[in-house]
LUMMIKOL-75502 format. One record per residue (C-alpha): residue number from 1; residue in three letters; chain; z negated, x negated, y negated. Coordinates in steps of 0.1 Angstrom, whole numbers. Each point is the difference from the previous one (the first is absolute). Layout:
REM residues N
+-----+--------+--------+-------+-------+-------+
: num : residu : chaine :    zz :    xx :    yy :
+-----+--------+--------+-------+-------+-------+
: NUM :    ALA :      A :     Z :     X :     Y :
...
+-----+--------+--------+-------+-------+-------+
//
This chain:
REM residues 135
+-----+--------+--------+-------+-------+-------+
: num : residu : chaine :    zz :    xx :    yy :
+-----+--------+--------+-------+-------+-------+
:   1 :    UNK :      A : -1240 : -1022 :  -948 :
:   2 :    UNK :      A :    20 :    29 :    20 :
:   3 :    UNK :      A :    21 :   -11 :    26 :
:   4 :    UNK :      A :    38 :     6 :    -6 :
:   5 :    UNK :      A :    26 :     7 :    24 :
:   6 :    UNK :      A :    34 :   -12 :    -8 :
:   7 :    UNK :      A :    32 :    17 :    17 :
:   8 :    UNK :      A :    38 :     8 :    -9 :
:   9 :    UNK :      A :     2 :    36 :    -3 :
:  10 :    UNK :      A :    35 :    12 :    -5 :
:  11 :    UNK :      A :    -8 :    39 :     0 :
:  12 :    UNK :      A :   -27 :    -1 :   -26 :
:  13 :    UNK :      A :    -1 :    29 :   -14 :
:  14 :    UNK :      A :     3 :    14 :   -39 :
:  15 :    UNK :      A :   -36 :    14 :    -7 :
:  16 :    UNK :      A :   -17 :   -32 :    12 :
:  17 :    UNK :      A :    25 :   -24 :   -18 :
:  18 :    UNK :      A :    -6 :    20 :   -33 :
:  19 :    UNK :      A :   -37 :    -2 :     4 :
:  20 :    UNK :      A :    -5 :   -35 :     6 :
:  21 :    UNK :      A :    24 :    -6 :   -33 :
:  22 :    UNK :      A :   -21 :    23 :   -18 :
:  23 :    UNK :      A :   -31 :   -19 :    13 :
:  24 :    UNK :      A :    21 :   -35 :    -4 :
:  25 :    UNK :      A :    11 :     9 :   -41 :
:  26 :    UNK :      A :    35 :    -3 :    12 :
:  27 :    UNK :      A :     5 :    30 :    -5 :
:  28 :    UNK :      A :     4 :     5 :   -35 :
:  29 :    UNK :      A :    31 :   -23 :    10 :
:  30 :    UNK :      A :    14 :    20 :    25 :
:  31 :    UNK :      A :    16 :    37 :     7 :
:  32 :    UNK :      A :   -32 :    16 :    12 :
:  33 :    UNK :      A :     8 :    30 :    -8 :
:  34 :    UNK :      A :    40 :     4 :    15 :
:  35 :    UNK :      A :    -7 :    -1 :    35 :
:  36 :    UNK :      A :    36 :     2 :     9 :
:  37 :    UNK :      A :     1 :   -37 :   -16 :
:  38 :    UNK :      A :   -34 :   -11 :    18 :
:  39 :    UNK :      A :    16 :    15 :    34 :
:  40 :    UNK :      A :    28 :   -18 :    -6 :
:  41 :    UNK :      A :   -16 :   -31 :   -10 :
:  42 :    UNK :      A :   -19 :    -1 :    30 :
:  43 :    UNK :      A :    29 :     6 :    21 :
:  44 :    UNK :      A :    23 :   -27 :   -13 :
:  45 :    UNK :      A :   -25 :   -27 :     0 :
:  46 :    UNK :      A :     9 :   -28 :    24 :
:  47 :    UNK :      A :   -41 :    -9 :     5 :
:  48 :    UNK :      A :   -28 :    21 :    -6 :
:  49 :    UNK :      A :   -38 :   -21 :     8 :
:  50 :    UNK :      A :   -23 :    22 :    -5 :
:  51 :    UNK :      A :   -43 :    -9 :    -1 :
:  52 :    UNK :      A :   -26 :    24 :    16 :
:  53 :    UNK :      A :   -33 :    -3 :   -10 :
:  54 :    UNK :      A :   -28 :    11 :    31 :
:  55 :    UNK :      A :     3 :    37 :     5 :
:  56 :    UNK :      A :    38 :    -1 :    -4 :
:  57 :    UNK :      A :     3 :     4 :   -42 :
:  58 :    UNK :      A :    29 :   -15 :   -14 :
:  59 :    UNK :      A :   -11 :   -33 :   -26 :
:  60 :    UNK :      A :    32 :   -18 :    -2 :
:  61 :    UNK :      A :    39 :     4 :     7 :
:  62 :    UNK :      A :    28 :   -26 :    -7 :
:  63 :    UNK :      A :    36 :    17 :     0 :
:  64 :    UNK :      A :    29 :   -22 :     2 :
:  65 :    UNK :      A :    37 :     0 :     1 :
:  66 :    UNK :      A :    16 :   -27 :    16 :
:  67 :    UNK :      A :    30 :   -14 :    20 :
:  68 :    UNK :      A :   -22 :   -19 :    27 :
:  69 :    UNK :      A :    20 :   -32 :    -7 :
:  70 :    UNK :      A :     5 :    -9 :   -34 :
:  71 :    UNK :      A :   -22 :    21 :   -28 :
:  72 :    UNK :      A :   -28 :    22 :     1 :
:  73 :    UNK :      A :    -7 :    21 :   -33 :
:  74 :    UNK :      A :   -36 :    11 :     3 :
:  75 :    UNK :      A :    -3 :    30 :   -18 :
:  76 :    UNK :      A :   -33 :    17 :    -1 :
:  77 :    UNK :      A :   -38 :   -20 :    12 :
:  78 :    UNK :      A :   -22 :    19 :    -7 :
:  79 :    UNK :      A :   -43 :    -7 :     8 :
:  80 :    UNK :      A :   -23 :    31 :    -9 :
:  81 :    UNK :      A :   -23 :   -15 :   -29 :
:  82 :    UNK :      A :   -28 :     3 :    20 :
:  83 :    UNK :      A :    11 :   -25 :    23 :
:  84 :    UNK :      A :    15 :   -24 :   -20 :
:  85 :    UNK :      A :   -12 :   -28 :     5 :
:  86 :    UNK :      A :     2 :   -10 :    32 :
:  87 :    UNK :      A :    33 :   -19 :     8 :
:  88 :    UNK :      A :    13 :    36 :    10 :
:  89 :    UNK :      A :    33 :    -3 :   -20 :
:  90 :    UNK :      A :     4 :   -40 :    10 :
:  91 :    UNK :      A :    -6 :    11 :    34 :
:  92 :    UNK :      A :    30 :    32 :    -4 :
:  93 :    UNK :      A :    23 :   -26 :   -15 :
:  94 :    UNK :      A :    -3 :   -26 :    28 :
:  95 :    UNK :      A :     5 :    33 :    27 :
:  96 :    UNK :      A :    31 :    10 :   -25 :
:  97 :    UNK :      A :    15 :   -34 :     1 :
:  98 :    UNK :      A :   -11 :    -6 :    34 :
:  99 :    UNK :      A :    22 :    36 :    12 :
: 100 :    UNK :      A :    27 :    -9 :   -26 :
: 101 :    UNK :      A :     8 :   -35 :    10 :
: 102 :    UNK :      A :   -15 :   -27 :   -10 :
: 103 :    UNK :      A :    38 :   -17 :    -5 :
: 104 :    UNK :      A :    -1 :    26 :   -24 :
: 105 :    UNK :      A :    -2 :    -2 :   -41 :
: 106 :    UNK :      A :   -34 :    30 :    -6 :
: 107 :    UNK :      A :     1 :     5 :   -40 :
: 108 :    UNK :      A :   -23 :    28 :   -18 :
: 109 :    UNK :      A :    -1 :    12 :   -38 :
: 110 :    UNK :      A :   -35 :     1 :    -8 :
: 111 :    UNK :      A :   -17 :    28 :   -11 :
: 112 :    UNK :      A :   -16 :   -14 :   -35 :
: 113 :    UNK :      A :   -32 :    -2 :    10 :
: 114 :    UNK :      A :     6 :   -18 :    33 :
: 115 :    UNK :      A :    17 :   -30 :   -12 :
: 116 :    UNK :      A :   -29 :   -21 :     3 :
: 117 :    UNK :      A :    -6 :     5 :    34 :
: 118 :    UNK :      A :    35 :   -16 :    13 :
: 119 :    UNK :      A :    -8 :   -35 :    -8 :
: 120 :    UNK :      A :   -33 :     1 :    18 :
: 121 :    UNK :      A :    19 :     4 :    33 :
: 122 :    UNK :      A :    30 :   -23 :    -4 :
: 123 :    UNK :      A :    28 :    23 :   -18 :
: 124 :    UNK :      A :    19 :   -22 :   -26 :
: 125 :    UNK :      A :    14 :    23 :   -32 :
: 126 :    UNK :      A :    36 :     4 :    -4 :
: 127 :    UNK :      A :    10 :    -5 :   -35 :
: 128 :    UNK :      A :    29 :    26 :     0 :
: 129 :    UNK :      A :     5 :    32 :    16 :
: 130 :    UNK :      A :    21 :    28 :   -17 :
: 131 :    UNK :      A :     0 :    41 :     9 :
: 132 :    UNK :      A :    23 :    24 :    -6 :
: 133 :    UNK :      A :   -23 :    33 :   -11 :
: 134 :    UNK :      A :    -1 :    28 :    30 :
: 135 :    UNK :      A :    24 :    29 :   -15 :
+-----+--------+--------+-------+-------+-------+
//
């Protein structure tokens, strides 16, 4: 098992947040290809946790938008497949909700394929969330 090194990391920057989406599947959920919208994703978000793998290569990234006292929308966590596995994305949820607030409310939409995985670590389903479609 690689050691990981877990760290907020406000100024991440574009090229390595696309890659480990690429590398985590989320991107073919996300703007990958506007990088005026990942810029300004990045830039907006209240916590960014990132997870560096030995040598410095990005494997994981939670990105949250939050109040710091009340809710905490988790946005994007996102675990190269390669690494899955490993408690990396329990681990950038705890280090989300730990820089959030833990008085604070952290809800997700699952990617499809994920939903499993939020049981396992103590996440209870909400049975009704509604969207209004991004114009």
């Amino acid at each position: 098992m690689t050691d990981i090194i877990y760290q907020l990391e406000p100024e991440l920057g574009a090229e390595e947040f696309i890659d480990c989406l690429v590398r985590s599947t989320l991107a073919e959920r996300r703007p990958v290809g506007d990088r005026e919208t990942i810029c300004g994703m990045l830039k907006k978000a209240g916590v960014i946790v990132t997870a560096r793998a030995t040598g410095g290569l990005l494997v994981g990234v939670s990105r949250a938008i939050t109040d710091f006292c009340y809710c905490t929308y988790l946005s994007d966590l996102a675990v190269d497949t390669a690494f899955q596995g490993q408690g990396i994305g329990r681990i950038l949820i705890e280090r989300t909700h730990e820089a959030a607030g833990r008085k604070t409310m952290l809800l997700l939409l699952s990617a499809p394929a994920a939903e499993s995985f939020y049981p396992h670590i103590g996440m209870t389903p909400h049975r009704s969330a509604w969207c209004l479609p991004r114009q």
